[in-house]
mmJSON file of the N, C-alpha and C atoms, coordinates in Angstrom:
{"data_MODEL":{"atom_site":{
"group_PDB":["ATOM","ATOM","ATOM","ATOM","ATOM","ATOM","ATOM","ATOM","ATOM","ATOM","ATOM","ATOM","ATOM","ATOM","ATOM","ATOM","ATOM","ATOM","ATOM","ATOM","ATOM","ATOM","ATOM","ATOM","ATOM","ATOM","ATOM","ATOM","ATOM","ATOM","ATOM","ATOM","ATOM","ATOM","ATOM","ATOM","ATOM","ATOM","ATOM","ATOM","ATOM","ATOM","ATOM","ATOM","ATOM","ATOM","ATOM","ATOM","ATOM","ATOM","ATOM","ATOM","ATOM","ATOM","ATOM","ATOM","ATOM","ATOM","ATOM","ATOM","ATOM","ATOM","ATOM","ATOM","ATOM","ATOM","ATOM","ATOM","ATOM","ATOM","ATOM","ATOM","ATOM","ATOM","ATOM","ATOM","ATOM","ATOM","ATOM","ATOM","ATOM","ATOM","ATOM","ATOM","ATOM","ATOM","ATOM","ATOM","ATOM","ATOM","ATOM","ATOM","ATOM","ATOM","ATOM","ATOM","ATOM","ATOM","ATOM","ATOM","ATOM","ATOM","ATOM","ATOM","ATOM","ATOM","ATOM","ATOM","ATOM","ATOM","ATOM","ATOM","ATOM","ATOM","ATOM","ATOM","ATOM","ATOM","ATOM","ATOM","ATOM","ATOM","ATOM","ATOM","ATOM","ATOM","ATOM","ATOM","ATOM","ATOM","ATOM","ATOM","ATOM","ATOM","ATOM","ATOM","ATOM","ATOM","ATOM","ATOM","ATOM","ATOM","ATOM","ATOM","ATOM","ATOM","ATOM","ATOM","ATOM","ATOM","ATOM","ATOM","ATOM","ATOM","ATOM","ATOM","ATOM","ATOM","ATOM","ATOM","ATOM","ATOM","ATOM","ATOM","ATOM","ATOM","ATOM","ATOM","ATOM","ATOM","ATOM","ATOM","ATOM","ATOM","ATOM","ATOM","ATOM","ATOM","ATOM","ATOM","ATOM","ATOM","ATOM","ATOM","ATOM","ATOM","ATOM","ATOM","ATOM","ATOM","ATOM","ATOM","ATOM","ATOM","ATOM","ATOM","ATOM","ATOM","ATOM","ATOM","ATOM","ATOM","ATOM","ATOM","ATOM","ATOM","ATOM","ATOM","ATOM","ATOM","ATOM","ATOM","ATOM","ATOM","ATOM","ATOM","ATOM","ATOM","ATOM","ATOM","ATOM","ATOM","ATOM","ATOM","ATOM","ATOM","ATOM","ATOM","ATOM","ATOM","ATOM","ATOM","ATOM","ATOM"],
"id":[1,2,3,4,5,6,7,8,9,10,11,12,13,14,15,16,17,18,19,20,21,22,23,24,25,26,27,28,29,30,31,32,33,34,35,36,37,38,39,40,41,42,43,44,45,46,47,48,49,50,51,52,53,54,55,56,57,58,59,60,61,62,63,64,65,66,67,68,69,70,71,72,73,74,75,76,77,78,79,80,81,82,83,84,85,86,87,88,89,90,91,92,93,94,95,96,97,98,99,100,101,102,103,104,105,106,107,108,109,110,111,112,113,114,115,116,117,118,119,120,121,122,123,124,125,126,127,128,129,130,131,132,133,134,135,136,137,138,139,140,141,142,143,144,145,146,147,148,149,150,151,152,153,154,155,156,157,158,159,160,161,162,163,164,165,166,167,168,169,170,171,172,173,174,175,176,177,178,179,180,181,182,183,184,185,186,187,188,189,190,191,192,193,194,195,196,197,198,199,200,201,202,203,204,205,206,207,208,209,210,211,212,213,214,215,216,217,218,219,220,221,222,223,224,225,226,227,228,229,230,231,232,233,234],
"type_symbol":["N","C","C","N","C","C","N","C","C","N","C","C","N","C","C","N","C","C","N","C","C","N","C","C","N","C","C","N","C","C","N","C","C","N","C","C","N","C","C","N","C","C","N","C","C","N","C","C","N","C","C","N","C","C","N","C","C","N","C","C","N","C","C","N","C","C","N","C","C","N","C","C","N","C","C","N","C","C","N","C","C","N","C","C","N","C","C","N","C","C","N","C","C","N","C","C","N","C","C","N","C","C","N","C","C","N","C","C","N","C","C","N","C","C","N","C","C","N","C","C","N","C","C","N","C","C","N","C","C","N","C","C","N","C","C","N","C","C","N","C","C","N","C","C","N","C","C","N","C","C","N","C","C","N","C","C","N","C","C","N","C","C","N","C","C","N","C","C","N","C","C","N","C","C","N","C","C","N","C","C","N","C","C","N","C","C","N","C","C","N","C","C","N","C","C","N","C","C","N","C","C","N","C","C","N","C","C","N","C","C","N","C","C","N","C","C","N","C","C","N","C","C","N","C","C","N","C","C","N","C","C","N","C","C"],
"label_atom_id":["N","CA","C","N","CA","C","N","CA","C","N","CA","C","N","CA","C","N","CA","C","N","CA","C","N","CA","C","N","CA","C","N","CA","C","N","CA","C","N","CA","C","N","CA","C","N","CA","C","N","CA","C","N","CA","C","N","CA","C","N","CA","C","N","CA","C","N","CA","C","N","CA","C","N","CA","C","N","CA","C","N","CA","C","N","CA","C","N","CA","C","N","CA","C","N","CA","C","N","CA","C","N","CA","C","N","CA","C","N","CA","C","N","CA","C","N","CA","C","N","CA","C","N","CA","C","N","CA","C","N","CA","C","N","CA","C","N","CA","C","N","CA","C","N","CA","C","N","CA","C","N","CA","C","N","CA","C","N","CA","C","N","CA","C","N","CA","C","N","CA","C","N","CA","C","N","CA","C","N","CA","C","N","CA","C","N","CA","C","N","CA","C","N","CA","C","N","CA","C","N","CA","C","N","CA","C","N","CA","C","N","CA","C","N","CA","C","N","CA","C","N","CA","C","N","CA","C","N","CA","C","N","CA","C","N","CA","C","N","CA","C","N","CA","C","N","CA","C","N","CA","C","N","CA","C","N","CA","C","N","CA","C","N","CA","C","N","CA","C","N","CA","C"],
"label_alt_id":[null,null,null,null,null,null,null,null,null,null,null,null,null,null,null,null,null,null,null,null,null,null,null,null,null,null,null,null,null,null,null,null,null,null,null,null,null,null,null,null,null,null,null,null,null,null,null,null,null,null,null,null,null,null,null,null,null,null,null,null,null,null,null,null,null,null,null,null,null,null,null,null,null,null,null,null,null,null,null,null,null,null,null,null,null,null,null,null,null,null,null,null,null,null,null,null,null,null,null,null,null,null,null,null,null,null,null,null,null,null,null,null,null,null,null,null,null,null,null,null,null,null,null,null,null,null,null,null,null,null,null,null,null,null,null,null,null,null,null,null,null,null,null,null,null,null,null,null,null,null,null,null,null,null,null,null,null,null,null,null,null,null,null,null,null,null,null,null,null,null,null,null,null,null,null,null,null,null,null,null,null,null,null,null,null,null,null,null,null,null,null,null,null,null,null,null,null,null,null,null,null,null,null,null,null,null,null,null,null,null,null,null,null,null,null,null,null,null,null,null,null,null,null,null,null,null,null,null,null,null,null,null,null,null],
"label_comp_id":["UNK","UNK","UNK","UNK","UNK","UNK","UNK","UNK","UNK","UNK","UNK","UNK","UNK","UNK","UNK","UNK","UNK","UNK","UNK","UNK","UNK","UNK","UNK","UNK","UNK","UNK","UNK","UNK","UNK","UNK","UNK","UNK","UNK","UNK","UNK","UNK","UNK","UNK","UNK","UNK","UNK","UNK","UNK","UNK","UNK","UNK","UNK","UNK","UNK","UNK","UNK","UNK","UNK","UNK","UNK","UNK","UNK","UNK","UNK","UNK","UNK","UNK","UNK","UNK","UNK","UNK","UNK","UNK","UNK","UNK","UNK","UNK","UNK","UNK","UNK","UNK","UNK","UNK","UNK","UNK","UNK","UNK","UNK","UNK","UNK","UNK","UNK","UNK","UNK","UNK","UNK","UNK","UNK","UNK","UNK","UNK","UNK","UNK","UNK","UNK","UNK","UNK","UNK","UNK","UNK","UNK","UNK","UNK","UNK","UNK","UNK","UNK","UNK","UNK","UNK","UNK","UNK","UNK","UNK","UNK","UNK","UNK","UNK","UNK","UNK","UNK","UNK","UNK","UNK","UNK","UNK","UNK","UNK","UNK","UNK","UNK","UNK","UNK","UNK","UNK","UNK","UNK","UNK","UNK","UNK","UNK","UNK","UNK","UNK","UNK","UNK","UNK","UNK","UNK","UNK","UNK","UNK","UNK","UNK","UNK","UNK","UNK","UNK","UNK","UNK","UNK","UNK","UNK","UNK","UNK","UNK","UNK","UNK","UNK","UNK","UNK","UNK","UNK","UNK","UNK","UNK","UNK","UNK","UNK","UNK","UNK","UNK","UNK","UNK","UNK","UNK","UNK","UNK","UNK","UNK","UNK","UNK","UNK","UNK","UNK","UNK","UNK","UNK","UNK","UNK","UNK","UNK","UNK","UNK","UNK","UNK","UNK","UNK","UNK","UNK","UNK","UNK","UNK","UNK","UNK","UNK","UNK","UNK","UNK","UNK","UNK","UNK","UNK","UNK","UNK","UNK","UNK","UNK","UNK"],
"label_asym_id":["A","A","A","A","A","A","A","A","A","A","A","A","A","A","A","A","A","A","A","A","A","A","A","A","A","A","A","A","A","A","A","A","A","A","A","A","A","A","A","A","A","A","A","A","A","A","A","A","A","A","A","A","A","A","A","A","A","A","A","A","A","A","A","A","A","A","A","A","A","A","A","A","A","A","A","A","A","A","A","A","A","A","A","A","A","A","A","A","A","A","A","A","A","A","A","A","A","A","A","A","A","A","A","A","A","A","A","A","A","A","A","A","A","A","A","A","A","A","A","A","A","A","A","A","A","A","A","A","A","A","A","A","A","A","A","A","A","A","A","A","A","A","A","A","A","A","A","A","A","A","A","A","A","A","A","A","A","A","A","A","A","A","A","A","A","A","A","A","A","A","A","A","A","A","A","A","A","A","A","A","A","A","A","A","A","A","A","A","A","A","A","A","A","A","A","A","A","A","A","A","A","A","A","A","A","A","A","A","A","A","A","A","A","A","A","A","A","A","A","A","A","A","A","A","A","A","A","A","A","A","A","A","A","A"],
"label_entity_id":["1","1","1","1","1","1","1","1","1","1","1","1","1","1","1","1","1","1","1","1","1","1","1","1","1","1","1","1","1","1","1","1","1","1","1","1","1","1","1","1","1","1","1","1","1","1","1","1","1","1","1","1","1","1","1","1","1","1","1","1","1","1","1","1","1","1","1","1","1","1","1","1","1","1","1","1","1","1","1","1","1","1","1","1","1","1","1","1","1","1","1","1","1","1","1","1","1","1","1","1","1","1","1","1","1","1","1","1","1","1","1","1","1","1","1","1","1","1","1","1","1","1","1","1","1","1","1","1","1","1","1","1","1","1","1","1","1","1","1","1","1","1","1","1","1","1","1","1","1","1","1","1","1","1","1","1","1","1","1","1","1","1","1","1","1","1","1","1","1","1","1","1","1","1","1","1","1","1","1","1","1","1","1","1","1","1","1","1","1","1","1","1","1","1","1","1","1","1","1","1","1","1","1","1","1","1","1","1","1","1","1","1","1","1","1","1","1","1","1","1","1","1","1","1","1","1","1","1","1","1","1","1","1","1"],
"label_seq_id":[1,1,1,2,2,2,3,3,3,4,4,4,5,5,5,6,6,6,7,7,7,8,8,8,9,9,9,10,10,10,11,11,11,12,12,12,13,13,13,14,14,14,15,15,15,16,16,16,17,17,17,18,18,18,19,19,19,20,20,20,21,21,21,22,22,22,23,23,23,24,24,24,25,25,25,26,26,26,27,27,27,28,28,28,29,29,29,30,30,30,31,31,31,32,32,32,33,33,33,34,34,34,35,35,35,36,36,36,37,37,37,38,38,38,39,39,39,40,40,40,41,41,41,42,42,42,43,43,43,44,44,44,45,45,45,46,46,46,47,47,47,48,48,48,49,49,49,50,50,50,51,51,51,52,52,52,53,53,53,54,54,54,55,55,55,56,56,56,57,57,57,58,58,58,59,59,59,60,60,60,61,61,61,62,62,62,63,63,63,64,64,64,65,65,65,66,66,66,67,67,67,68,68,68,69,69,69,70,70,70,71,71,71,72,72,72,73,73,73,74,74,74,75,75,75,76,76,76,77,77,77,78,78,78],
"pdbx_PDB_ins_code":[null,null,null,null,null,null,null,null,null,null,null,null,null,null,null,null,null,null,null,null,null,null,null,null,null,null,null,null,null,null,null,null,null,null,null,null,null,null,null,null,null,null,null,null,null,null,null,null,null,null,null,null,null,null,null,null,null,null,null,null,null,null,null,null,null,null,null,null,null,null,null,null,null,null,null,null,null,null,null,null,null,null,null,null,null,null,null,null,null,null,null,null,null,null,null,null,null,null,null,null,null,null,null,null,null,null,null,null,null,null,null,null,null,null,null,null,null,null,null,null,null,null,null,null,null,null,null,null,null,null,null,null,null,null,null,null,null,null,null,null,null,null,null,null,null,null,null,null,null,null,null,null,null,null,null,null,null,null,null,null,null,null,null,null,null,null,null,null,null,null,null,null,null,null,null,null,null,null,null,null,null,null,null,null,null,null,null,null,null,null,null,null,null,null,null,null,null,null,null,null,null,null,null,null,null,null,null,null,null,null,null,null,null,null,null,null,null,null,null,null,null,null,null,null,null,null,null,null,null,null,null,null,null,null],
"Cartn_x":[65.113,66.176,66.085,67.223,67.113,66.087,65.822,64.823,63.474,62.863,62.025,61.689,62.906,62.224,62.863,62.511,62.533,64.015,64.758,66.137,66.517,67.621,68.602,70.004,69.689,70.864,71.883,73.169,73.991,74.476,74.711,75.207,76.259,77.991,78.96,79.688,79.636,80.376,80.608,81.412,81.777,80.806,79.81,79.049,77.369,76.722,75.138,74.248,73.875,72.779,71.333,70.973,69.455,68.362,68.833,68.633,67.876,69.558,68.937,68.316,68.736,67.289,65.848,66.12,64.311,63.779,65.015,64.592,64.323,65.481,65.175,64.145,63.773,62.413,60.772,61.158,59.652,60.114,61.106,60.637,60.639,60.45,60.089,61.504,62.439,63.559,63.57,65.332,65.461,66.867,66.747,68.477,69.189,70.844,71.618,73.042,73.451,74.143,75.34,76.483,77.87,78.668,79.021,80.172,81.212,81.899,83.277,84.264,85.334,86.638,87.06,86.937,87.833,89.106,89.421,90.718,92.087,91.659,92.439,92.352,93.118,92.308,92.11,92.901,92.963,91.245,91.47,89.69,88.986,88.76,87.863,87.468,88.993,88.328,87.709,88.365,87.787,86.215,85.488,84.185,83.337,84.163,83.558,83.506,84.308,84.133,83.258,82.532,81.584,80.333,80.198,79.177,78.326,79.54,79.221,79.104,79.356,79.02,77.657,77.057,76.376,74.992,74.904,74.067,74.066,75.242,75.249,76.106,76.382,76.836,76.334,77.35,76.716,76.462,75.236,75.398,75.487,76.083,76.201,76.962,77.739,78.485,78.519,78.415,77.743,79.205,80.203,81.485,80.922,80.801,79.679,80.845,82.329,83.377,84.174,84.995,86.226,86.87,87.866,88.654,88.885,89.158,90.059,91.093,92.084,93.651,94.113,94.837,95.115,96.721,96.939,97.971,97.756,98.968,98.863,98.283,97.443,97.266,98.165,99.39,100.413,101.231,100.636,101.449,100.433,99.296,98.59,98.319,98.554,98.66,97.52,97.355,96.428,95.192],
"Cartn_y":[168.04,167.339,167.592,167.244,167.588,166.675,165.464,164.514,165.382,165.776,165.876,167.17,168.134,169.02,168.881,167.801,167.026,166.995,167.121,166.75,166.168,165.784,164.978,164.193,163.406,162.633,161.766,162.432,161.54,160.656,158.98,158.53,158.168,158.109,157.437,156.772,155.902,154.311,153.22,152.137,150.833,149.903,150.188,149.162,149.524,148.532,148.368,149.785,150.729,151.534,151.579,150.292,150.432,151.031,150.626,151.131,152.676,153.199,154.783,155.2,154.593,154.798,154.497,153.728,153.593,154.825,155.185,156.21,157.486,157.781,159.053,159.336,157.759,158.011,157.923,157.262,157.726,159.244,159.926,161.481,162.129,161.749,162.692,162.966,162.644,162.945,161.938,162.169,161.047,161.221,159.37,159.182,158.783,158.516,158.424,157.475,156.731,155.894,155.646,156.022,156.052,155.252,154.306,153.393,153.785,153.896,154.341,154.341,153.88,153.358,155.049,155.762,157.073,156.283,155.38,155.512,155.906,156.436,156.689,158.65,159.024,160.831,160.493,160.177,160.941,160.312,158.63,158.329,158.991,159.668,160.647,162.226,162.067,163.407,163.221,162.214,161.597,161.543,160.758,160.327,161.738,162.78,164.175,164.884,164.574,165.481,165.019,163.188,163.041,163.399,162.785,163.453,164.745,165.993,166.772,167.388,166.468,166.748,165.953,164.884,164.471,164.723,165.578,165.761,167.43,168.056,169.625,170.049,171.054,171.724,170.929,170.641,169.906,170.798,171.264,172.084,172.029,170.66,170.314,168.953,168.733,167.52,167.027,165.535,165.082,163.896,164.24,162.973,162.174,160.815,159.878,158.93,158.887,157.372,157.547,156.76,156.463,155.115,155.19,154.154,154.308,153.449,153.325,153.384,154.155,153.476,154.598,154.116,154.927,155.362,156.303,157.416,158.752,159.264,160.959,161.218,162.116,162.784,163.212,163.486,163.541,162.675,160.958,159.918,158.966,160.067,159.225,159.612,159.13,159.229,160.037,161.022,161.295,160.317],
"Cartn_z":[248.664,247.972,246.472,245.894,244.352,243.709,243.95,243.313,243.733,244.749,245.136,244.525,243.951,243.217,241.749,241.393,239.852,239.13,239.944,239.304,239.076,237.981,237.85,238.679,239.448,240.393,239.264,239.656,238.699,239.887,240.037,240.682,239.965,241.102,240.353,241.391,241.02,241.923,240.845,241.836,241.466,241.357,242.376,242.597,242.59,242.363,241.773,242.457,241.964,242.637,242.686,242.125,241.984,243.025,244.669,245.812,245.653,245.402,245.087,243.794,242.529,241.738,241.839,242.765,243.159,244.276,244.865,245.669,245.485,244.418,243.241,242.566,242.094,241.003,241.876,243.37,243.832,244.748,244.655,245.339,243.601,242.632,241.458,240.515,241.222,240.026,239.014,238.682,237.186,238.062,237.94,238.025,237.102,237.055,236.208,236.701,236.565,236.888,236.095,236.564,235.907,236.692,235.944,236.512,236.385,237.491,237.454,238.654,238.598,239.742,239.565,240.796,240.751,241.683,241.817,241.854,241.39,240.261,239.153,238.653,239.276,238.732,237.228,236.69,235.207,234.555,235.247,234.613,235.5,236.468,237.16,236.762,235.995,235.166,234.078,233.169,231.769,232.234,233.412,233.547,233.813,234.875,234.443,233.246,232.297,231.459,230.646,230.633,229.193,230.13,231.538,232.175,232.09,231.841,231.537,230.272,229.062,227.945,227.325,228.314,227.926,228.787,230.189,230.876,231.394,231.078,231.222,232.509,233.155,233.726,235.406,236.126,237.346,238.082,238.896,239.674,241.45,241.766,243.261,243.393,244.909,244.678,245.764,245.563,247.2,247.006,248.142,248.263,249.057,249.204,249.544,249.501,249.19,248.979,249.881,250.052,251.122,251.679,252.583,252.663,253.976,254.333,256.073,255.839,255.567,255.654,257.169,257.811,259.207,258.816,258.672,257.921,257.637,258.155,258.115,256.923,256.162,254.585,253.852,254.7,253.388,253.527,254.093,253.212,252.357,252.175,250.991,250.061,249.034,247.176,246.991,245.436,245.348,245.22],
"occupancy":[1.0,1.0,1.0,1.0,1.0,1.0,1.0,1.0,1.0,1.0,1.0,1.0,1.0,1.0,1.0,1.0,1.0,1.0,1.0,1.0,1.0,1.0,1.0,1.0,1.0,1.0,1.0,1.0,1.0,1.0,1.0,1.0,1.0,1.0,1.0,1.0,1.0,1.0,1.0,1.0,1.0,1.0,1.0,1.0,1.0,1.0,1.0,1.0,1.0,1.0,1.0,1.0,1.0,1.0,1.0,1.0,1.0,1.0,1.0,1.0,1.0,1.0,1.0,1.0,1.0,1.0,1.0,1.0,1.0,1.0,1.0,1.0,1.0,1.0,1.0,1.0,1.0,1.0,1.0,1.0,1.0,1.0,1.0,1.0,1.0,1.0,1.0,1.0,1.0,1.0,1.0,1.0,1.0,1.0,1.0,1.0,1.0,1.0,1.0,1.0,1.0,1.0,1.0,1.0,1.0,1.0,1.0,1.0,1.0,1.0,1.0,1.0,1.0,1.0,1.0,1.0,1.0,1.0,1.0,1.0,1.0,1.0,1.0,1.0,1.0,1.0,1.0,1.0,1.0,1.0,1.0,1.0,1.0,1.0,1.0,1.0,1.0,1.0,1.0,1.0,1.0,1.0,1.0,1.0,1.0,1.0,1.0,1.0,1.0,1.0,1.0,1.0,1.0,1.0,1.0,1.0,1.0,1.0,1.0,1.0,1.0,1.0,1.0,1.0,1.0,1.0,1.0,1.0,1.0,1.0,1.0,1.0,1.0,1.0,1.0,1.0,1.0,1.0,1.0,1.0,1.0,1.0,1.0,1.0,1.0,1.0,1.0,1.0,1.0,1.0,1.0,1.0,1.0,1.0,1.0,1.0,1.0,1.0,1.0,1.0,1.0,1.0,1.0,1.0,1.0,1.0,1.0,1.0,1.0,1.0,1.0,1.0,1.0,1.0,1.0,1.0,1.0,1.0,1.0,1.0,1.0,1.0,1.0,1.0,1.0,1.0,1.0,1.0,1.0,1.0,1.0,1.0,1.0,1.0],
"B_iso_or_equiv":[0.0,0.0,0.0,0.0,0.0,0.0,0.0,0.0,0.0,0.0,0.0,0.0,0.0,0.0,0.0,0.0,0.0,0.0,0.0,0.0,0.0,0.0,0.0,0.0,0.0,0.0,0.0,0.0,0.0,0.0,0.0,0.0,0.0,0.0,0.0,0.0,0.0,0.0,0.0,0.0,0.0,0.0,0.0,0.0,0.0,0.0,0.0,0.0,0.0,0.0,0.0,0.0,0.0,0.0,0.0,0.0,0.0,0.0,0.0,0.0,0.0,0.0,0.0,0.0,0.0,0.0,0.0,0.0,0.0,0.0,0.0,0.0,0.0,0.0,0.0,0.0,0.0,0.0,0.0,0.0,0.0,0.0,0.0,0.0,0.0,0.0,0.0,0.0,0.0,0.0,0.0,0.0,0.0,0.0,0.0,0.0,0.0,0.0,0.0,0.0,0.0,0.0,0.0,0.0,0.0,0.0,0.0,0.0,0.0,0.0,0.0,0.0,0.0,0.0,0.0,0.0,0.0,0.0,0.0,0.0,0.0,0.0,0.0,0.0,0.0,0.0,0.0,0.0,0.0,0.0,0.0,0.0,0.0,0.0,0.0,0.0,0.0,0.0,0.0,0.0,0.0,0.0,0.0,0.0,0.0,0.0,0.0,0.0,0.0,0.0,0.0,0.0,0.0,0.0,0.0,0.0,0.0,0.0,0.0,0.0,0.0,0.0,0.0,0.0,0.0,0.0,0.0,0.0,0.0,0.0,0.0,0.0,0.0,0.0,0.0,0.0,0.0,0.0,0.0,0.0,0.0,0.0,0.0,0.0,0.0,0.0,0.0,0.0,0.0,0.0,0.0,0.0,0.0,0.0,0.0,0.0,0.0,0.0,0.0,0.0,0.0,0.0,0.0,0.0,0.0,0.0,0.0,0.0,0.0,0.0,0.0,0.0,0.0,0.0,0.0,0.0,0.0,0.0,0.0,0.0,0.0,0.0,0.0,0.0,0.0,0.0,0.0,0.0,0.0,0.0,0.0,0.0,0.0,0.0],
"pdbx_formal_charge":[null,null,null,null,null,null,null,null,null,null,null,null,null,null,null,null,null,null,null,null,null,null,null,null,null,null,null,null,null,null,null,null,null,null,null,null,null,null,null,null,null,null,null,null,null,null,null,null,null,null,null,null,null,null,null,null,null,null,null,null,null,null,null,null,null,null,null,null,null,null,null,null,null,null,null,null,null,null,null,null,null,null,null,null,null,null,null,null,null,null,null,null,null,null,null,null,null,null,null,null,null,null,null,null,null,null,null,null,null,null,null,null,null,null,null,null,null,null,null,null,null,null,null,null,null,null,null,null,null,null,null,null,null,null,null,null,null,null,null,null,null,null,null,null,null,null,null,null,null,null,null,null,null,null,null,null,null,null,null,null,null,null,null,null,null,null,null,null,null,null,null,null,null,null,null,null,null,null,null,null,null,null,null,null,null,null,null,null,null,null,null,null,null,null,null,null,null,null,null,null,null,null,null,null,null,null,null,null,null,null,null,null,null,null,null,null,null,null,null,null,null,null,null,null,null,null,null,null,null,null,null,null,null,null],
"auth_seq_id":[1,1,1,2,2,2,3,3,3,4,4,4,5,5,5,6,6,6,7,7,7,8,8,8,9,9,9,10,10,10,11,11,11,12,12,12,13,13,13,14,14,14,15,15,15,16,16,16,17,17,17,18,18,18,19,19,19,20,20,20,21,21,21,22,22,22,23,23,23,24,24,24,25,25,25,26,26,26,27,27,27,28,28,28,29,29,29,30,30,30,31,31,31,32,32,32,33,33,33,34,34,34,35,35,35,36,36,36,37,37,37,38,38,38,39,39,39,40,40,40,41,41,41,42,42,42,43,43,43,44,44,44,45,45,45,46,46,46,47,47,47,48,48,48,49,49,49,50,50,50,51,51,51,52,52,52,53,53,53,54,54,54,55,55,55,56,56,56,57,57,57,58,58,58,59,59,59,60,60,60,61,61,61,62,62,62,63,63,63,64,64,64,65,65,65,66,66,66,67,67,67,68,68,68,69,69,69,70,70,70,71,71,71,72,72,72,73,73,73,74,74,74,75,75,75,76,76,76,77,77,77,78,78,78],
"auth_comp_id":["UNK","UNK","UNK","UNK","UNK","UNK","UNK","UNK","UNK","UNK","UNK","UNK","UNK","UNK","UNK","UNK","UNK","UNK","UNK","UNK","UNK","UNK","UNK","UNK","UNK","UNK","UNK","UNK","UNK","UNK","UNK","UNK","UNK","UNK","UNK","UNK","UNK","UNK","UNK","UNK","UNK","UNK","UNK","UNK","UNK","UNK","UNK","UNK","UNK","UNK","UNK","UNK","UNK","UNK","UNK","UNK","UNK","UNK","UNK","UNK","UNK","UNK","UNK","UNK","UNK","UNK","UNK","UNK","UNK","UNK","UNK","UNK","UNK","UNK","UNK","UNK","UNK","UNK","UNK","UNK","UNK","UNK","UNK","UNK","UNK","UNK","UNK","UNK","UNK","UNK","UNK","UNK","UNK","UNK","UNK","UNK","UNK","UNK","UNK","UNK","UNK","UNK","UNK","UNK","UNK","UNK","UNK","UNK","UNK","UNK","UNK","UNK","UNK","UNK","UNK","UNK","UNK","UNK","UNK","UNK","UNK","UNK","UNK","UNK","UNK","UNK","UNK","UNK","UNK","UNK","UNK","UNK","UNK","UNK","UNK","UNK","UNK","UNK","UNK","UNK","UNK","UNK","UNK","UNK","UNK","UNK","UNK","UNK","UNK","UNK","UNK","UNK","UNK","UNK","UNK","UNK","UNK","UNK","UNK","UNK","UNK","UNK","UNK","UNK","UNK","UNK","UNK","UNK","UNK","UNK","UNK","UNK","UNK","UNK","UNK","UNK","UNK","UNK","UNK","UNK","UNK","UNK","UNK","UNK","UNK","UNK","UNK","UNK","UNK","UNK","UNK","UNK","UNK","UNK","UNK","UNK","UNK","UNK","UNK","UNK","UNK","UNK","UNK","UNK","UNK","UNK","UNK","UNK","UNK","UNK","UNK","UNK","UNK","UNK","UNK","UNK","UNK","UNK","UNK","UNK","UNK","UNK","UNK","UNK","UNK","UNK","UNK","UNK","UNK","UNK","UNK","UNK","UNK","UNK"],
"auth_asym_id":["A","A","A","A","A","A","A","A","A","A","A","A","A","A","A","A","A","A","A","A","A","A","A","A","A","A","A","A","A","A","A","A","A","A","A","A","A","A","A","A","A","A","A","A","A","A","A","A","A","A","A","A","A","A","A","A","A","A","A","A","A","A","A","A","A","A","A","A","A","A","A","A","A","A","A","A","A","A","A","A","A","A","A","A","A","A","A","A","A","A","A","A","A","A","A","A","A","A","A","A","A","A","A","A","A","A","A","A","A","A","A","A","A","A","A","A","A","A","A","A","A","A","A","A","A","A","A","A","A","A","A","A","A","A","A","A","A","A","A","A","A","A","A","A","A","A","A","A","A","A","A","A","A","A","A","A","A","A","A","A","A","A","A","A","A","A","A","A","A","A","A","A","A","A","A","A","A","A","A","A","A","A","A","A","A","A","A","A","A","A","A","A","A","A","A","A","A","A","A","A","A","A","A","A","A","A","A","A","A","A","A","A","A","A","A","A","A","A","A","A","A","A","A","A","A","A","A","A","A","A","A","A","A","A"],
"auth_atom_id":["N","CA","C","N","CA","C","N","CA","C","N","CA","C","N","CA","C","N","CA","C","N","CA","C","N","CA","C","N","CA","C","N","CA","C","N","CA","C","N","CA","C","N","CA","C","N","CA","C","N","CA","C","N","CA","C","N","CA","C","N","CA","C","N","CA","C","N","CA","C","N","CA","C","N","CA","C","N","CA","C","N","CA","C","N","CA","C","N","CA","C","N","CA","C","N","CA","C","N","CA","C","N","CA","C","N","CA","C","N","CA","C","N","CA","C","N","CA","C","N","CA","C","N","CA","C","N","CA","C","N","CA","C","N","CA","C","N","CA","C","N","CA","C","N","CA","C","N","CA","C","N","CA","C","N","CA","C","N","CA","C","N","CA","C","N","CA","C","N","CA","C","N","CA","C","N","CA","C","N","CA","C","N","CA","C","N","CA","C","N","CA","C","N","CA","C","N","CA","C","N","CA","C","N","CA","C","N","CA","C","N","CA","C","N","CA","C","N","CA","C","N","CA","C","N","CA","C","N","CA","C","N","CA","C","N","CA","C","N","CA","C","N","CA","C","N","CA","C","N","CA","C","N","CA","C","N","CA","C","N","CA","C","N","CA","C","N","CA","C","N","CA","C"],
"pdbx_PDB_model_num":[1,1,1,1,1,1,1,1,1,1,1,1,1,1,1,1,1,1,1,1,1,1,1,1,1,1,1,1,1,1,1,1,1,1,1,1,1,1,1,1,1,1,1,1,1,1,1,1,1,1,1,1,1,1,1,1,1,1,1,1,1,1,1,1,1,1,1,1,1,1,1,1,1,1,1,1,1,1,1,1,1,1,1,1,1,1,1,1,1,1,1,1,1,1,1,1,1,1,1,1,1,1,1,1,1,1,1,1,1,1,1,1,1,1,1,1,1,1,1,1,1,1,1,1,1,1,1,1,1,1,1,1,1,1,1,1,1,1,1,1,1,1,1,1,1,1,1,1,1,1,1,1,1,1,1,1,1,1,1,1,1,1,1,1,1,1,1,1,1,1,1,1,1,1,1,1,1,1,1,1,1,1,1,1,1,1,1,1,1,1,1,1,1,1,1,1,1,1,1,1,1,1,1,1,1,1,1,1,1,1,1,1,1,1,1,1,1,1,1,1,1,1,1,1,1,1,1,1,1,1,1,1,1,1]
}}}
């Protein structure tokens, strides 16, 4: 895993991650914790772009969010 070979985990959610910073920091990484509602693209890009001005070039992406709504994909919003 990336912690385990001393990386940087950026987490980004709504809600509390301490869980996985404790899990990050005993396999050897460093975590990072960004609050943020991607419900919204435009603040989802805004939160990528200081992310990446303030921690560098991401090099992997783990989609980990979601919703139940029961509807075809093209009758749901971006």
């Amino acid at each position: 895993s990336i912690a385990r070979a001393g990386g940087t985990v950026i987490g980004v959610g709504r809600s509390a991650m301490d869980d996985t910073a404790q899990k990050v920091a005993a396999a050897g990484g460093r975590f990072e914790a960004v609050a943020a509602d991607l419900g919204d693209p435009a603040k989802a890009a805004a939160m990528l772009d200081r992310v990446w001005d303030e921690s560098g070039p991401v090099d992997g992406l783990v989609n980990n969010a979601g919703i139940i709504r029961r509807a075809d994909a093209v009758e749901l919003t971006e």
